[in-house]
C-alpha positions as CSV (number, residue, x, y, z in Angstrom):
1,X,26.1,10.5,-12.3
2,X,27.6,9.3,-15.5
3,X,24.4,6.6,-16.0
4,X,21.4,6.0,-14.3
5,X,20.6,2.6,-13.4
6,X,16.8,1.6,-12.8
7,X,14.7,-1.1,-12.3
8,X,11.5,-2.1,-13.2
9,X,8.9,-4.1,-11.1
10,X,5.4,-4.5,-12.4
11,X,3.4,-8.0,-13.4
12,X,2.3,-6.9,-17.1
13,X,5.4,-8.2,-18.5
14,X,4.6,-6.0,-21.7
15,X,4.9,-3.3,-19.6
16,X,8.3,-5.0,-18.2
17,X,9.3,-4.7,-22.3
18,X,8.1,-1.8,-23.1
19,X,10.1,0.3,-20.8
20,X,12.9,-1.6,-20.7
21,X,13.7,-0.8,-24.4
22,X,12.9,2.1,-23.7
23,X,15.6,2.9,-20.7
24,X,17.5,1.2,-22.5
25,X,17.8,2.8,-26.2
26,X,18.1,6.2,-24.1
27,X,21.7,7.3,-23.6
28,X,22.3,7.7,-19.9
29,X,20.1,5.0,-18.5
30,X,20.5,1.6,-18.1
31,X,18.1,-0.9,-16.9
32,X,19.6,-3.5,-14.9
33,X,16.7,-5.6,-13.6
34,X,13.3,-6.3,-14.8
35,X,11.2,-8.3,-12.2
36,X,7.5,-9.2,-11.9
37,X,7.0,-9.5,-8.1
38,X,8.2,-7.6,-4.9
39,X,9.6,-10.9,-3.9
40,X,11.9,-11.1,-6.0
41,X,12.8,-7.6,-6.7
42,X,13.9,-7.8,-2.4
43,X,15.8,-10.4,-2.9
44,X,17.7,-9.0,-5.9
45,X,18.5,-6.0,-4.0
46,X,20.7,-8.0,-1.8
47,X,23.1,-8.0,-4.3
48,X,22.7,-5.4,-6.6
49,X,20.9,-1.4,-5.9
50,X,19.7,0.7,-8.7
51,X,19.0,4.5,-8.5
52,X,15.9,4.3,-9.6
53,X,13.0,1.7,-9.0
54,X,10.0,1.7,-11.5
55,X,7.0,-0.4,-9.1
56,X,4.1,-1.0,-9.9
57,X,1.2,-0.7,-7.1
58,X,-1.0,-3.9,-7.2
59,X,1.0,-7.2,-7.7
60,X,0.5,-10.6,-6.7
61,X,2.1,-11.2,-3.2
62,X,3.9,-8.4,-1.5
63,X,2.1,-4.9,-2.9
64,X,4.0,-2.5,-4.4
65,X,3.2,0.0,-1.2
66,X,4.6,-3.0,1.1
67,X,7.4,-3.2,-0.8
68,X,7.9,0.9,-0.8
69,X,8.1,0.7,2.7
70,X,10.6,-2.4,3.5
71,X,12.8,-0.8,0.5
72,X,12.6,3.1,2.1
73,X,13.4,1.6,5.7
74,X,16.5,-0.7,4.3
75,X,17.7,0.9,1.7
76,X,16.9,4.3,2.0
77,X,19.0,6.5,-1.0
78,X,17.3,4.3,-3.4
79,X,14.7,6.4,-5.3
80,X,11.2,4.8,-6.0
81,X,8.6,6.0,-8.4
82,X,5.2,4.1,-8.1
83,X,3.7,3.9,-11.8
84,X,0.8,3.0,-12.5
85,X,-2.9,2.5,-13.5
86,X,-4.4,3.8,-10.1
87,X,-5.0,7.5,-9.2
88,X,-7.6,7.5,-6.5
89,X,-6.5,9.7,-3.5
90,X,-6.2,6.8,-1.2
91,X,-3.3,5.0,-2.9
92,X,-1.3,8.4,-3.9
93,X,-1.7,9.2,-0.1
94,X,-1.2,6.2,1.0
95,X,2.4,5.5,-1.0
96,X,3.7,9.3,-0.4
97,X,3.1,8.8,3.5
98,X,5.3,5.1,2.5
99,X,7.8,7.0,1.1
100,X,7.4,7.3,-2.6
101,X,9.5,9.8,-4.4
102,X,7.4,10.4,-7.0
103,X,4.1,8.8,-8.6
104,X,3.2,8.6,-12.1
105,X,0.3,7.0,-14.4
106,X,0.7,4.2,-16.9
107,X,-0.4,6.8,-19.7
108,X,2.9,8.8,-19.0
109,X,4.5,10.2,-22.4
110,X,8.1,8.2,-22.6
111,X,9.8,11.4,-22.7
112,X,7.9,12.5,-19.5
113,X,9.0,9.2,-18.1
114,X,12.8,9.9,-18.6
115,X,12.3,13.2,-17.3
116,X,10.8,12.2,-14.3
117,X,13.6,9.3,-13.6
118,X,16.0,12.2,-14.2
119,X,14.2,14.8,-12.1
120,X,14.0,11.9,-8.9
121,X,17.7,11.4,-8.9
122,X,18.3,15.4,-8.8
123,X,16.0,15.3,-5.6
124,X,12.4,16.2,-7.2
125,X,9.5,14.4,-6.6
126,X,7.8,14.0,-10.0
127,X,4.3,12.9,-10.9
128,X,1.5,13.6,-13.4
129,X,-0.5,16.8,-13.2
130,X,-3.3,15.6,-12.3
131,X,-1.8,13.6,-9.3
132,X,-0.4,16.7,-8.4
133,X,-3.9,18.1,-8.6
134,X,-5.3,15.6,-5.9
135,X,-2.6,16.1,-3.4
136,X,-3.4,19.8,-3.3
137,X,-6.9,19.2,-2.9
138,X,-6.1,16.5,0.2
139,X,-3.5,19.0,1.6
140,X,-6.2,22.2,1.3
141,X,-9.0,19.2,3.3
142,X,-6.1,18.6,5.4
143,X,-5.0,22.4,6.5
144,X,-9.0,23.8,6.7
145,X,-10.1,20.7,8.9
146,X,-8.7,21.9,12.6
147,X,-10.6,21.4,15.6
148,X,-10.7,23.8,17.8
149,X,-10.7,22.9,22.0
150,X,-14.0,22.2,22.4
151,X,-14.6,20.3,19.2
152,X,-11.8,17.8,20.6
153,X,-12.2,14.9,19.1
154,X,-11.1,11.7,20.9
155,X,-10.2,8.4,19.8
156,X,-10.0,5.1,21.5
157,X,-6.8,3.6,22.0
158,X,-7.8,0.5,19.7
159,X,-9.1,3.5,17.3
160,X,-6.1,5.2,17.2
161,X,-4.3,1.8,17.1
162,X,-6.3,0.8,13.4
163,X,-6.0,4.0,11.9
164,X,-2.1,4.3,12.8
165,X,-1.6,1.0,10.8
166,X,-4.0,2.2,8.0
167,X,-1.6,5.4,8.2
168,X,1.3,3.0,7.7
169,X,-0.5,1.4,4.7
170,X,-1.5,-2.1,6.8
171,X,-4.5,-3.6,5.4
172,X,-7.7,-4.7,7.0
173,X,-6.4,-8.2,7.5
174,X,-2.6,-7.4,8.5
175,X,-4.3,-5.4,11.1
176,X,-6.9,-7.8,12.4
177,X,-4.0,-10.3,12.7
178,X,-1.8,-7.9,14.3
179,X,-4.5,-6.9,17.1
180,X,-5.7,-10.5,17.4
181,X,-9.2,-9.3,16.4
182,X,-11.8,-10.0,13.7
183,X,-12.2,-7.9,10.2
184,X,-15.6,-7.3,11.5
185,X,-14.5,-5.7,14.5
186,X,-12.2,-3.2,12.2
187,X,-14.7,-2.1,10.1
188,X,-17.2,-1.6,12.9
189,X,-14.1,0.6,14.7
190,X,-13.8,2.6,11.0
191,X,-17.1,3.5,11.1
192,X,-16.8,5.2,14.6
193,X,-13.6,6.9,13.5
194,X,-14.9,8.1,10.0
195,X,-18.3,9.5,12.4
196,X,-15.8,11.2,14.5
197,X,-13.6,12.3,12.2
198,X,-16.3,13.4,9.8
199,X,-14.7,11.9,6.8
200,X,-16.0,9.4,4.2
201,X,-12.6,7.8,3.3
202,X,-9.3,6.7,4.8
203,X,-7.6,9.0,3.2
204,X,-9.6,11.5,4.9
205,X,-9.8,10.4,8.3
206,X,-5.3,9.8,8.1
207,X,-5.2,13.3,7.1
208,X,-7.5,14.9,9.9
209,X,-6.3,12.7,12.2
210,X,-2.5,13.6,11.7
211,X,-3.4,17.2,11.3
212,X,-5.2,17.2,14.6
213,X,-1.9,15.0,16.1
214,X,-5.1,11.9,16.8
215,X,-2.1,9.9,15.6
């Protein structure tokens, strides 16, 4: 790959600036888009794919994680690293099951940065140490939690129906339209699955639930 072309979707648009110059006053990279919604960074994809994709996770409209998952499912060789200012365990789980390739922190040295768009392209999956702290601590909660046959643990269809589309990064209100049922009624349905599940979050409950095949 004689030059590595990226993209750069996030709202802040000194962020936009910042590592634009930076891509581009690096030999070898180019940045050939700069966009501050997933709206329009869909729509410029009809016409023009990077190999990289720089998104950030909470924008106005379409979320990054929404547009992670229309991006992996239509244009699947394109490499995607979510950076940005969020580390809690839900949202790293939540874009790596939507198909991140790699997930990095706003605070990101610009040399680690280059590395890391380098290191996606040659099939690696780079993020910040202590990201890759958390998903070693989710995968060890997610390997020792395994029922055994007469702990079963049984979900209701409309259960396993919300925590499938939490799985898929859905939110409350996508979901409650997609069922035809009220918010109330998904969070009094999250409560029964977190008691089952005996988990306190959603990251959580998705893990035990796919390690226990619940989903």
């Amino acid at each position: 790959m004689s030059e590595i072309q990226v993209i750069i979707t996030d709202d802040n648009v000194t962020v936009r600036q910042g590592l634009s110059s930076l891509i581009n006053g690096t030999d070898g990279f180019r940045c050939i888009g700069t966009y501050a919604d997933a709206e329009t960074l869909l729509e410029k994809l009809k016409r023009t794919l990077p190999n990289v994709i720089l998104m950030d996770i909470k924008m106005p409209g379409m979320s990054g994680i929404q547009a992670l998952k229309h991006i992996k499912a239509h244009y699947a060789n394109i490499n995607i690293i979510m950076l940005t200012v969020y580390d809690d365990n839900e949202l790293i789980l939540e874009a790596l099951l939507s198909g991140a390739d790699g997930y990095l922190v706003k605070h990101t040295q610009p040399i680690r940065l280059l590395e890391s768009i380098r290191e996606v392209c040659s099939g690696g999956s780079p993020m910040n140490a202590n990201i890759a702290k958390k998903i070693v601590s989710l995968l060890k909660a997610f390997h020792s939690y395994n029922v055994t046959e007469d702990q079963k643990i049984t979900l209701s269809e409309r259960e396993r129906d919300i925590l499938t589309r939490l799985s898929k990064g859905y939110t409350h209100e996508s979901i409650a339209d997609d069922l035809h049922i009220h918010i109330s009624t998904i969070k009094y349905h999250l409560r029964n699955i977190y008691t089952k599940l005996h988990a306190s979050t959603k990251s959580e409950a998705i893990a035990k639930a796919i390690r226990n095949r619940i989903i």
